[in-house]
C-alpha positions as YAML, in Angstrom:
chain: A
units: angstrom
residues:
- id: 1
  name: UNK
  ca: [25.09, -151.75, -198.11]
- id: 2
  name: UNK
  ca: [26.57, -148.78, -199.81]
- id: 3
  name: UNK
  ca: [28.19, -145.75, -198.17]
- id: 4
  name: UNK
  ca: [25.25, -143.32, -199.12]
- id: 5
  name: UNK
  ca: [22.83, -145.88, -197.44]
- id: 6
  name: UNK
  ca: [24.85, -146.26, -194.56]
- id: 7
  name: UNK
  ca: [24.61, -142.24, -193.85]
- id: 8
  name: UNK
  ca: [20.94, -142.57, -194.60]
- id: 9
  name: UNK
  ca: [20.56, -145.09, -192.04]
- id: 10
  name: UNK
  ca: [22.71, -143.44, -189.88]
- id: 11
  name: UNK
  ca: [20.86, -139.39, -190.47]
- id: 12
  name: UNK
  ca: [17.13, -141.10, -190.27]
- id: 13
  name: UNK
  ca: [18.20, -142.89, -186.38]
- id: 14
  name: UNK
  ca: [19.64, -139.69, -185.37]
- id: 15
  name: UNK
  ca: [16.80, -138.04, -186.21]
- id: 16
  name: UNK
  ca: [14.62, -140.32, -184.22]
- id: 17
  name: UNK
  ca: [16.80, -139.92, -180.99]
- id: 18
  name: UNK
  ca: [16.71, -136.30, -181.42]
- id: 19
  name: UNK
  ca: [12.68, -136.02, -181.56]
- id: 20
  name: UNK
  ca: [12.28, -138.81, -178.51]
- id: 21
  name: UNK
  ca: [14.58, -136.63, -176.71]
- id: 22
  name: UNK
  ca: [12.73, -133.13, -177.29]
- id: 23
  name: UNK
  ca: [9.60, -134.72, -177.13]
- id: 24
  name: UNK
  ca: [9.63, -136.51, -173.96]
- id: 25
  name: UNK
  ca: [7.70, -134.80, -171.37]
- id: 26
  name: UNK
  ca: [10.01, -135.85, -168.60]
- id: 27
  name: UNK
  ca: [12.96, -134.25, -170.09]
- id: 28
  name: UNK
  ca: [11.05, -131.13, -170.77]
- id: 29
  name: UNK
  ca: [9.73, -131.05, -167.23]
- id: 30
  name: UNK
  ca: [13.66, -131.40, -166.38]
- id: 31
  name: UNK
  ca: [15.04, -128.76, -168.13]
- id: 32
  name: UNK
  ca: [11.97, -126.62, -166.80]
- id: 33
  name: UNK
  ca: [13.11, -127.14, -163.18]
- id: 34
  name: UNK
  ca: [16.64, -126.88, -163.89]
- id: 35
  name: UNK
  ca: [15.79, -123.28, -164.86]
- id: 36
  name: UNK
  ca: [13.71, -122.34, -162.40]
- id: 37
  name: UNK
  ca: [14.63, -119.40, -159.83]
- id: 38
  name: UNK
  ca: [14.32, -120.15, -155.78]
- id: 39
  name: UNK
  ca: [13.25, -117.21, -154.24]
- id: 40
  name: UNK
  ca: [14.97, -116.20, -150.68]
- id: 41
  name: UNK
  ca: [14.80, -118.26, -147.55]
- id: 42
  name: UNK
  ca: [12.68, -116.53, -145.35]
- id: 43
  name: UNK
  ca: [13.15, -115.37, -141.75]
- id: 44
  name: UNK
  ca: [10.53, -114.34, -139.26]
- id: 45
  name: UNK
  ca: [11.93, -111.57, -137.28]
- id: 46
  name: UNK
  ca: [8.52, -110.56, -135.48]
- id: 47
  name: UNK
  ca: [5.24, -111.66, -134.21]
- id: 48
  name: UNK
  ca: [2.35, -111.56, -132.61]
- id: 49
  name: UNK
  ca: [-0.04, -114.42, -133.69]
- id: 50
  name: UNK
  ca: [-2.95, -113.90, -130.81]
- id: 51
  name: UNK
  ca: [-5.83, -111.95, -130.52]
- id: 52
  name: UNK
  ca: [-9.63, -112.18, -130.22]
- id: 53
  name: UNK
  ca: [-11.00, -108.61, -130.61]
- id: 54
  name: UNK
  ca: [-10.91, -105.99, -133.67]
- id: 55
  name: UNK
  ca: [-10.16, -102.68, -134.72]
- id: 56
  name: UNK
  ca: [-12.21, -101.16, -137.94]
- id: 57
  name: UNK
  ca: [-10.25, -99.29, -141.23]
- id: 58
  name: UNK
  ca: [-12.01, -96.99, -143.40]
- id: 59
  name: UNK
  ca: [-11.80, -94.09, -145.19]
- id: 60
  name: UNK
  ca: [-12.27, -92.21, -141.86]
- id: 61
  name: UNK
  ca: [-9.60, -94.63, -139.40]
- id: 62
  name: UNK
  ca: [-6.47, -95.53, -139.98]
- id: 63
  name: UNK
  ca: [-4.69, -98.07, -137.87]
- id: 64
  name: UNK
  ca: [-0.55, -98.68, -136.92]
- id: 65
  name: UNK
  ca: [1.42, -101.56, -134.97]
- id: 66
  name: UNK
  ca: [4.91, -100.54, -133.76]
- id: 67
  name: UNK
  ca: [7.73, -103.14, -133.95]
- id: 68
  name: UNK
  ca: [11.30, -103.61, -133.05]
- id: 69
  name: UNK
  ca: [13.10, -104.97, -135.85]
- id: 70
  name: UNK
  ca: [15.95, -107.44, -135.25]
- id: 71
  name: UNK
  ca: [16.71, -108.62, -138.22]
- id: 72
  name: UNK
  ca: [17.73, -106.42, -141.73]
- id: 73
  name: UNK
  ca: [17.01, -106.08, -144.49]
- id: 74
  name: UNK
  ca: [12.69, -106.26, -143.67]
- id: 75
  name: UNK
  ca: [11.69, -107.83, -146.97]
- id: 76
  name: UNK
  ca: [7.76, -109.62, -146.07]
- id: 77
  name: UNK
  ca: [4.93, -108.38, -143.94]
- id: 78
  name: UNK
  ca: [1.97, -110.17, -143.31]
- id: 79
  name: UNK
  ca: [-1.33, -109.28, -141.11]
- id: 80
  name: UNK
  ca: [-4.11, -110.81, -139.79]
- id: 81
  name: UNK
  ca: [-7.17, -108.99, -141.34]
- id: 82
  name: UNK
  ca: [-11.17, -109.47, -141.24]
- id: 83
  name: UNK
  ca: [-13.25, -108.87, -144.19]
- id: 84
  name: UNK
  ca: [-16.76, -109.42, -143.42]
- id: 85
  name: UNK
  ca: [-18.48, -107.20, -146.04]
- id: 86
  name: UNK
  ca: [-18.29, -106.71, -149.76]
- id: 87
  name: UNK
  ca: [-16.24, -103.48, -150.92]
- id: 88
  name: UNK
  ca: [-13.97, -102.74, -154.02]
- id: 89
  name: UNK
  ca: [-11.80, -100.77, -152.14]
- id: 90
  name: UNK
  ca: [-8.03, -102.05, -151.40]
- id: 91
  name: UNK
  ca: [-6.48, -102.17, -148.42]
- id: 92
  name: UNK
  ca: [-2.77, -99.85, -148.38]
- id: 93
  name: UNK
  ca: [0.43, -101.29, -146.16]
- id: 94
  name: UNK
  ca: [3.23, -99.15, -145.64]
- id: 95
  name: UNK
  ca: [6.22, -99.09, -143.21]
- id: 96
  name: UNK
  ca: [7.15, -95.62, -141.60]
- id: 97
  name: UNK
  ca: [9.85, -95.01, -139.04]
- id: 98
  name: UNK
  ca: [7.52, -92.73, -136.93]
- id: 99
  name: UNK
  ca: [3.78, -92.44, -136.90]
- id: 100
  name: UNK
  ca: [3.93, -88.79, -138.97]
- id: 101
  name: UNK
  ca: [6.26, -89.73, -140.93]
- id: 102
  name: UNK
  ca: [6.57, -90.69, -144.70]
- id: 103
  name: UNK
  ca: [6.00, -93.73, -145.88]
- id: 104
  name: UNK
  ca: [9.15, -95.96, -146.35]
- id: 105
  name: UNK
  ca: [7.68, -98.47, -148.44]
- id: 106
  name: UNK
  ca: [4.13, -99.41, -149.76]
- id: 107
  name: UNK
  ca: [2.06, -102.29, -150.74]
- id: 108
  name: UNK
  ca: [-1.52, -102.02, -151.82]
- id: 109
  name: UNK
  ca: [-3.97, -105.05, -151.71]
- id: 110
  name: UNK
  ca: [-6.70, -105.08, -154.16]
- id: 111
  name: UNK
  ca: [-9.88, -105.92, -152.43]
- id: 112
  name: UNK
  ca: [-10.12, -108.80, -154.95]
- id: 113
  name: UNK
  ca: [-7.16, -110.47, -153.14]
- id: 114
  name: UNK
  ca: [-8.43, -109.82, -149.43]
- id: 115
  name: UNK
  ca: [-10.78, -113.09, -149.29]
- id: 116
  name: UNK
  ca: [-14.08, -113.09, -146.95]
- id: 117
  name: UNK
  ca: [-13.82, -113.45, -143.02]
- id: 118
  name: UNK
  ca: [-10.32, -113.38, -141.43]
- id: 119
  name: UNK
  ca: [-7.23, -114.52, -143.17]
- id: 120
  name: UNK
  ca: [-3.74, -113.93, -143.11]
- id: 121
  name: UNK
  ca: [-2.98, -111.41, -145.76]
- id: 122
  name: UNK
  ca: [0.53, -110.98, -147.37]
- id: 123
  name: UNK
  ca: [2.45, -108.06, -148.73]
- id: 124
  name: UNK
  ca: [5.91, -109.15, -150.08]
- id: 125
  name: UNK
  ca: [7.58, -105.52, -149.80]
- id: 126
  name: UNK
  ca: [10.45, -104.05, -151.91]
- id: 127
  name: UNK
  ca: [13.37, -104.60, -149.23]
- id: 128
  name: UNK
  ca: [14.24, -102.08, -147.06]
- id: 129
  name: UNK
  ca: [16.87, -101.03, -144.77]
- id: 130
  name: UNK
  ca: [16.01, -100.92, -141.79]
- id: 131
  name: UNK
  ca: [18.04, -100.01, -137.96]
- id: 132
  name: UNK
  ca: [17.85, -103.12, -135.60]
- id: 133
  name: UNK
  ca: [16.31, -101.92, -132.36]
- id: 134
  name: UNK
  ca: [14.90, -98.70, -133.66]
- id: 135
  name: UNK
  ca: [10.86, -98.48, -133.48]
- id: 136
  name: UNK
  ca: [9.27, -98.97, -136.69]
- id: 137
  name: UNK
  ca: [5.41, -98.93, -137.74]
- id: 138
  name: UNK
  ca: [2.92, -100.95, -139.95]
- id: 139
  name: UNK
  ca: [0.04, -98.93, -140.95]
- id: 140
  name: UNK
  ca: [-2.86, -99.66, -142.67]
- id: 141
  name: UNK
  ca: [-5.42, -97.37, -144.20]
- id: 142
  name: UNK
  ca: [-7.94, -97.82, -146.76]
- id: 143
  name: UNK
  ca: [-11.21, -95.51, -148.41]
- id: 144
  name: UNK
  ca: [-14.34, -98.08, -148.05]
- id: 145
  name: UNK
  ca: [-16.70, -97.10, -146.53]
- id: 146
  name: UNK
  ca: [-17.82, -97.55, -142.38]
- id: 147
  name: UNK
  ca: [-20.41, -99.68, -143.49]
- id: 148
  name: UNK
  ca: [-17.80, -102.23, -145.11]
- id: 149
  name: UNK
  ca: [-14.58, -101.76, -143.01]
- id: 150
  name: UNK
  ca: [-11.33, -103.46, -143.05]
- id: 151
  name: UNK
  ca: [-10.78, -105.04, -139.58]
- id: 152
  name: UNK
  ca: [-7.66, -105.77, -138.18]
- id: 153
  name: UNK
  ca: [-7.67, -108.71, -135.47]
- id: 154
  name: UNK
  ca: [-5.49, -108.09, -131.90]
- id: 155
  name: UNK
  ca: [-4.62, -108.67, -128.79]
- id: 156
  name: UNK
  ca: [-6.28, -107.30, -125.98]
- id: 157
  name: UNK
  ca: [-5.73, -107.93, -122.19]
- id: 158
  name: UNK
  ca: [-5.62, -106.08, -118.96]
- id: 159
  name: UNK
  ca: [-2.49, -107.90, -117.62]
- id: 160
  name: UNK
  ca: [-0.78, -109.72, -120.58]
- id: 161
  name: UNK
  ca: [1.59, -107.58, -122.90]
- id: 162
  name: UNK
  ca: [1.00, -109.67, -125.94]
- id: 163
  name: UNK
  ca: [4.19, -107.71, -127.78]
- id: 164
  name: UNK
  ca: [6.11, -105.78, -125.39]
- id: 165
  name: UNK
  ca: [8.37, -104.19, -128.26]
- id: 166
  name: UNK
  ca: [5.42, -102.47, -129.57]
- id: 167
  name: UNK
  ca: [2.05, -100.99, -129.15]
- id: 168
  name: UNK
  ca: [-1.38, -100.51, -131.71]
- id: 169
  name: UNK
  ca: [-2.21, -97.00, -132.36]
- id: 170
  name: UNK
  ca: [-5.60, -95.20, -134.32]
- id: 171
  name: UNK
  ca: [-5.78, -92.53, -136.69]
- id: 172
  name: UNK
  ca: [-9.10, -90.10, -136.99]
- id: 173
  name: UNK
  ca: [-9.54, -88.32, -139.99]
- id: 174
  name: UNK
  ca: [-12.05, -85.72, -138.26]
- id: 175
  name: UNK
  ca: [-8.89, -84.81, -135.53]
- id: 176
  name: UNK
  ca: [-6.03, -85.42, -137.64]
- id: 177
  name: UNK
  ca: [-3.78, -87.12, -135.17]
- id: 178
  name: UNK
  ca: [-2.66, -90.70, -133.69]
- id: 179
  name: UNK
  ca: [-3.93, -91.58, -130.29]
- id: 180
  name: UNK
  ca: [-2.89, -95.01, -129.13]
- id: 181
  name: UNK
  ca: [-5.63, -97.54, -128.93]
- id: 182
  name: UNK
  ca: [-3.92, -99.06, -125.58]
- id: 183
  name: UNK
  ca: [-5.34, -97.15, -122.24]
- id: 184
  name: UNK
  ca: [-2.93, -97.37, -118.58]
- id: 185
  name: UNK
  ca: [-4.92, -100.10, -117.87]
- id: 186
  name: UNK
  ca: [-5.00, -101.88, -121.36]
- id: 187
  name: UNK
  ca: [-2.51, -103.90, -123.36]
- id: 188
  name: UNK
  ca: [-3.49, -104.22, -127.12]
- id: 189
  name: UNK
  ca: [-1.33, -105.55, -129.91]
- id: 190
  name: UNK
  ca: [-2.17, -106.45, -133.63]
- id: 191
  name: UNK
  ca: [-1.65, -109.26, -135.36]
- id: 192
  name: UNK
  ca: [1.66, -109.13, -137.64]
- id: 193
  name: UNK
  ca: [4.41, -111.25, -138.73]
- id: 194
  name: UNK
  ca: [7.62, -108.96, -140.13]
- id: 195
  name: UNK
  ca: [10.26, -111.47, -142.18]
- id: 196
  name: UNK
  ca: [13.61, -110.82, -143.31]
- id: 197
  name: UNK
  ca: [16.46, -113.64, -144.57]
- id: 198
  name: UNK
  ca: [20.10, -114.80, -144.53]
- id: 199
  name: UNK
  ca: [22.14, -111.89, -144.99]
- id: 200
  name: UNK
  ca: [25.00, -113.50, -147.37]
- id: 201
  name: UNK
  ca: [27.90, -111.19, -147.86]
- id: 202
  name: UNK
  ca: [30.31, -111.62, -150.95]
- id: 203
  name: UNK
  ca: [33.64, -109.66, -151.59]
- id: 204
  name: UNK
  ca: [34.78, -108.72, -155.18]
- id: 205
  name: UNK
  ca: [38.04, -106.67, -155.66]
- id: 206
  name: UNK
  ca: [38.39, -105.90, -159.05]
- id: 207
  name: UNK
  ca: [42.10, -104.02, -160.64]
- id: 208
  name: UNK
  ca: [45.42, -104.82, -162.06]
- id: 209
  name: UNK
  ca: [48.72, -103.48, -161.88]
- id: 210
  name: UNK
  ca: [51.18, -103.19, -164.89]
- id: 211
  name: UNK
  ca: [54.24, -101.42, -164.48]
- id: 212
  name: UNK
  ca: [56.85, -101.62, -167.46]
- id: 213
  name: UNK
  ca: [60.20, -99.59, -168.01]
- id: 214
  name: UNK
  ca: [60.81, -98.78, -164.24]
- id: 215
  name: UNK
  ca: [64.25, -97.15, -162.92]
- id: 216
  name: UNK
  ca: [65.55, -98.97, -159.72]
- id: 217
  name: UNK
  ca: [64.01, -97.09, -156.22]
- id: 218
  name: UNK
  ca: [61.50, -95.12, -158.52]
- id: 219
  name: UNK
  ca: [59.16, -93.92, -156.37]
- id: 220
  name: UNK
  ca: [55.85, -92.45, -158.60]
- id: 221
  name: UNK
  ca: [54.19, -95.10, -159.37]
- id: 222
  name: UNK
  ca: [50.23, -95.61, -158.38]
- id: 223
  name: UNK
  ca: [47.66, -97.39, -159.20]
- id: 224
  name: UNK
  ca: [44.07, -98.31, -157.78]
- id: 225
  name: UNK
  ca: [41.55, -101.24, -157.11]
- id: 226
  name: UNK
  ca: [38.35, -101.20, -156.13]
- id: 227
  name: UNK
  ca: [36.18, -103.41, -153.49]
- id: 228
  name: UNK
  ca: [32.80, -103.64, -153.15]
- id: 229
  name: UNK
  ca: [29.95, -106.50, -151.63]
- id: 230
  name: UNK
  ca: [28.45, -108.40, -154.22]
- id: 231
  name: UNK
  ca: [26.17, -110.14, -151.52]
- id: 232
  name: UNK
  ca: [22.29, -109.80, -150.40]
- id: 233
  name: UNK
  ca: [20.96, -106.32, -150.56]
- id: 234
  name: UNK
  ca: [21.58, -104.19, -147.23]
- id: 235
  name: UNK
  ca: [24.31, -106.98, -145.85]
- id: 236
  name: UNK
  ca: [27.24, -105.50, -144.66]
- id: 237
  name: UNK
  ca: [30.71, -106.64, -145.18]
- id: 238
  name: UNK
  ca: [34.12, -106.22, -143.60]
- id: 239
  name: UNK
  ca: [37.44, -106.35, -145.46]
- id: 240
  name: UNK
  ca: [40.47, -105.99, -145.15]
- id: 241
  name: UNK
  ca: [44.33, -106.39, -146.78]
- id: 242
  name: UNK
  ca: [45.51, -109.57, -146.01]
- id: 243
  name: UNK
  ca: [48.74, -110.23, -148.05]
- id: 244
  name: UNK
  ca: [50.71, -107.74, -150.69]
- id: 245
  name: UNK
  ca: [54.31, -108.77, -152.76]
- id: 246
  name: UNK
  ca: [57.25, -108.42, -151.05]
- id: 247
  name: UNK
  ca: [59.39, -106.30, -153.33]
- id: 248
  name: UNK
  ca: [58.95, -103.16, -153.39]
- id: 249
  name: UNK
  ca: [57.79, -100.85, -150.56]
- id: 250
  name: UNK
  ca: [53.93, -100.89, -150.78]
- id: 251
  name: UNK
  ca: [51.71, -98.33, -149.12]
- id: 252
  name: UNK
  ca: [47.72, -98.23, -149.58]
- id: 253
  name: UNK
  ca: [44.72, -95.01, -148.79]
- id: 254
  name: UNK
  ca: [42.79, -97.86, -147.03]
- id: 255
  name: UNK
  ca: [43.69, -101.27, -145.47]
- id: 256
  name: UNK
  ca: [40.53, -102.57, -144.42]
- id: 257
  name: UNK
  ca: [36.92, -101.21, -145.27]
- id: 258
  name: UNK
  ca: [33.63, -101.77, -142.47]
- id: 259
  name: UNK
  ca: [30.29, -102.33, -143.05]
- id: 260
  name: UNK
  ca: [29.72, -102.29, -146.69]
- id: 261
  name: UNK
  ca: [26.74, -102.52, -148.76]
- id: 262
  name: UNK
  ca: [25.60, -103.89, -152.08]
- id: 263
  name: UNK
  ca: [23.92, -100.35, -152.25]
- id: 264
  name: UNK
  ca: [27.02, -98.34, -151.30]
- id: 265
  name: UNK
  ca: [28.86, -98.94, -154.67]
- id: 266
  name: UNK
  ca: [32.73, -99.36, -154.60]
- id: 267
  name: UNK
  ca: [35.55, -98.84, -152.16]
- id: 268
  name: UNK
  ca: [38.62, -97.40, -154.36]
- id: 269
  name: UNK
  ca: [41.74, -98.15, -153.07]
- id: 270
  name: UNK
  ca: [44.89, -96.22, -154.10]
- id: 271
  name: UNK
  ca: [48.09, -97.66, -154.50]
- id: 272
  name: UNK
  ca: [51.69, -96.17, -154.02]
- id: 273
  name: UNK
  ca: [54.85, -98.00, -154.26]
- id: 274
  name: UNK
  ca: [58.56, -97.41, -154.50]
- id: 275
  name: UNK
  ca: [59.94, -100.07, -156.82]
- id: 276
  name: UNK
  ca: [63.07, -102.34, -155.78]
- id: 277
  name: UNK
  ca: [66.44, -100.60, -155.74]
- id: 278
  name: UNK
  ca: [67.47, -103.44, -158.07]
- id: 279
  name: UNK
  ca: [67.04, -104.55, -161.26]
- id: 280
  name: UNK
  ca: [68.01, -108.07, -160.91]
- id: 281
  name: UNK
  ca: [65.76, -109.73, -161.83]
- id: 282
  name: UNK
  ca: [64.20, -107.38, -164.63]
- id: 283
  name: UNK
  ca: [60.51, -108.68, -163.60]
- id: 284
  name: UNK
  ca: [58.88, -109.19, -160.52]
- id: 285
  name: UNK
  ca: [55.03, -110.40, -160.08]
- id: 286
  name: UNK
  ca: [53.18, -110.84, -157.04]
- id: 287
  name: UNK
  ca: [49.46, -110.36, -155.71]
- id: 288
  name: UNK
  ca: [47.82, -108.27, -153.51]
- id: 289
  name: UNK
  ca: [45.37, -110.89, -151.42]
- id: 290
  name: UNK
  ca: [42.21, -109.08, -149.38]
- id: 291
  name: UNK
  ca: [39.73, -111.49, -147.30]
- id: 292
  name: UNK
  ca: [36.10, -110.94, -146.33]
- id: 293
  name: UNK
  ca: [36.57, -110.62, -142.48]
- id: 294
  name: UNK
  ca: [33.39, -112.26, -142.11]
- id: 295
  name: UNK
  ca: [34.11, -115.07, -144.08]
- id: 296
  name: UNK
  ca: [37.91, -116.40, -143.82]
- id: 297
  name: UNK
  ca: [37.27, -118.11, -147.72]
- id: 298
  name: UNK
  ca: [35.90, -115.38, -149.51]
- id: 299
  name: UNK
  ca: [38.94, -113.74, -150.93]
- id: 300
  name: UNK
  ca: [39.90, -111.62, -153.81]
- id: 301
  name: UNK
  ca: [43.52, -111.28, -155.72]
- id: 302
  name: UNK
  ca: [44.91, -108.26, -157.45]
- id: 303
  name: UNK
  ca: [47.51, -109.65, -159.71]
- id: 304
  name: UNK
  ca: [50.70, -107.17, -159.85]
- id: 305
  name: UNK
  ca: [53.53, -106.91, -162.16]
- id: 306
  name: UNK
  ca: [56.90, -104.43, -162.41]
- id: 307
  name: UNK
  ca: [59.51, -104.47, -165.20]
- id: 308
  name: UNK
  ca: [62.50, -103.02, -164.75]
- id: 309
  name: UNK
  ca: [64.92, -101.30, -167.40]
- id: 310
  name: UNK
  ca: [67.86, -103.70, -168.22]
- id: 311
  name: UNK
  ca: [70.90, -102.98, -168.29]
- id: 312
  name: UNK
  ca: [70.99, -102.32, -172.02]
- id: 313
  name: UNK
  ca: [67.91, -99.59, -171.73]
- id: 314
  name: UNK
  ca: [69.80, -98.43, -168.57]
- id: 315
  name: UNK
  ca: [72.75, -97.73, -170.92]
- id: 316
  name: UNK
  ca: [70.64, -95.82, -173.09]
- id: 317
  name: UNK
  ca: [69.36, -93.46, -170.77]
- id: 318
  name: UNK
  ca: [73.09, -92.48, -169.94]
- id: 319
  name: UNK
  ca: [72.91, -91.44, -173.71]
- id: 320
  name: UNK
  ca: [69.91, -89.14, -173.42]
- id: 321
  name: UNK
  ca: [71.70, -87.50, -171.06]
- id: 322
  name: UNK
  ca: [71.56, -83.29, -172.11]
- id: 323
  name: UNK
  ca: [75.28, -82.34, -173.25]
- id: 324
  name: UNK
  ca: [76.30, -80.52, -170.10]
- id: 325
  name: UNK
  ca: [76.00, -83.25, -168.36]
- id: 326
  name: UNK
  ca: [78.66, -85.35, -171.11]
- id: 327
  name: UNK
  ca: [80.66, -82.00, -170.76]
- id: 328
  name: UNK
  ca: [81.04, -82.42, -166.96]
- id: 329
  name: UNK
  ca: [81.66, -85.84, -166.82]
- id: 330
  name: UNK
  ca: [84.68, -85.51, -169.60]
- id: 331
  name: UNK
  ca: [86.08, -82.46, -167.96]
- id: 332
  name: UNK
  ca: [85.63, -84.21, -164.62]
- id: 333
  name: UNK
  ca: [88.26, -87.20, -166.05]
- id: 334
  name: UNK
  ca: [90.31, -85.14, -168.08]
- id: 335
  name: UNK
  ca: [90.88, -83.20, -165.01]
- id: 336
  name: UNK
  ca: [91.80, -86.87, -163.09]
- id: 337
  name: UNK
  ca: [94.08, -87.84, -166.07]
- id: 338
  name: UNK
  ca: [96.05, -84.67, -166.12]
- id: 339
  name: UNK
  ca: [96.64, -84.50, -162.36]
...
């Protein structure tokens, strides 16, 4: 067989491998979940899962269930809901941190997604900050009509506190103000689950130091780096210097930082140093080592380097010096010589 007919051959099999390949549906169904995101591990924070009786929404009642978060960021809400009658109105979440005040976040559930009867009903929320045991409040408010309300399922018992770190409160439209639906002799809770997840932390420190044609002892030169958390939104991270070089004296604005956020940006360090009183050797390199305090092997290095003038470029500045100072130094040994 000839050489053209052997590249033939070869070309017209390698084409065949390369068709079975991209046409086999197990390899595309590989490559499909090799590529495919995983959303965040979920944590339920709080709960209250029980309850027999309900409390209408409509365009004239809104309804609120305090909580006690534990847990930040607060990233999933869901609530137990009845809907026993048609209506093409949606049903409106939103978080507040007191009953008058704004809304924090807001999810609205088209009355296509509500299904008939009592369900659990989801609102994955934009993630939000929130204090760990500060009170916070679900609401829930919607315009359908009385006739086809919204109802949300709870708790209610004389001597059983269903959810002790909260309470269910009403909203009437005609008296514009909350009342709480529990009574002195009444507990009454609503059905909610609040979720947050694993708050990761991640330190990046980002700079580099360059110093070139330095005098022995000179003592301007600065410099910065910055630090920042490139973990889960709202985790907070510690940090701190661990390790710097040992030439030199080093001094920095900040040694450590505390409790920083994705969301808060960069730390900036500044950097002073006084550079060896030698210049033997003419280079010196080190590294300026910070650790995550939270996590002993998530570390960062700034990389650092100084050059000194050699001897050479030493002499040379003693040849820029301004004439009075070569008239001084030659009177100074002619005086010497003739004494």
């Amino acid at each position: 067989m000839t050489y053209s007919n052997n590249l033939k051959a070869v070309s017209i099999l390698s084409l065949l491998v390369a068709l079975l390949f991209f046409s086999d549906p197990l390899m595309a169904d590989m490559e499909e979940v090799h590529i495919q995101a995983t959303g965040p591990e979920y944590l339920l924070d709080q709960s209250q899962l029980n309850g027999l009786y309900e409390e209408n929404i409509h365009s004239k009642v809104s309804l609120a269930q305090s909580f006690t978060p534990t847990l930040t960021p607060l990233t999933k809400i869901e609530v137990k809901i009845d809907k026993p009658r048609k209506t093409v109105d949606s049903l409106t979440l939103s978080v507040r941190h007191s009953l008058n005040g704004s809304d924090l976040v807001v999810c609205t559930i088209p009355a296509a997604d509500i299904p008939y009867f009592t369900n659990w009903i989801e609102c994955d929320i934009k993630d939000i900050d929130v204090t760990i045991g500060e009170t916070y409040f679900i609401m829930l408010r919607s315009g359908t009509s009385s006739d086809s309300p919204y109802k949300w399922i709870n708790a209610y018992d004389e001597s059983d506190n269903a959810y002790p770190n909260g309470s269910m409160y009403r909203y009437y439209v005609p008296t514009n103000h909350w009342e709480s639906v529990e009574t002195e002799f009444d507990y009454v809770d609503a059905c909610f689950r609040t979720y947050s997840y694993h708050s990761l932390t991640d330190l990046i420190a980002e700079g580099f130091f360059n110093w070139t044609g330095v005098k022995p002892a000179q003592d301007n030169l600065t410099g910065f780096f910055t630090v920042r958390n490139n973990g889960t939104p709202f985790s907070r991270m510690d940090w701190k210097i661990l390790q710097w070089p040992s030439w030199g004296n080093w001094t920095f604005s900040k040694n450590n930082g505390s409790n920083l956020k994705p969301e808060d940006g960069y730390d900036v360090v500044t950097v002073f140093v006084v550079a060896p009183h030698s210049n033997v050797p003419d280079e010196y390199l080190g590294r300026i080592i910070l650790v995550n305090t939270h996590d002993g092997n998530d570390t960062a290095i700034i990389q650092a380097r100084l050059v000194t003038l050699k001897n050479k470029e030493t002499a040379k500045e003693f040849f820029r010096l301004p004439l009075i100072w070569y008239k001084m130094i030659f009177a100074y040994h002619w005086l010497r010589f003739i004494q």
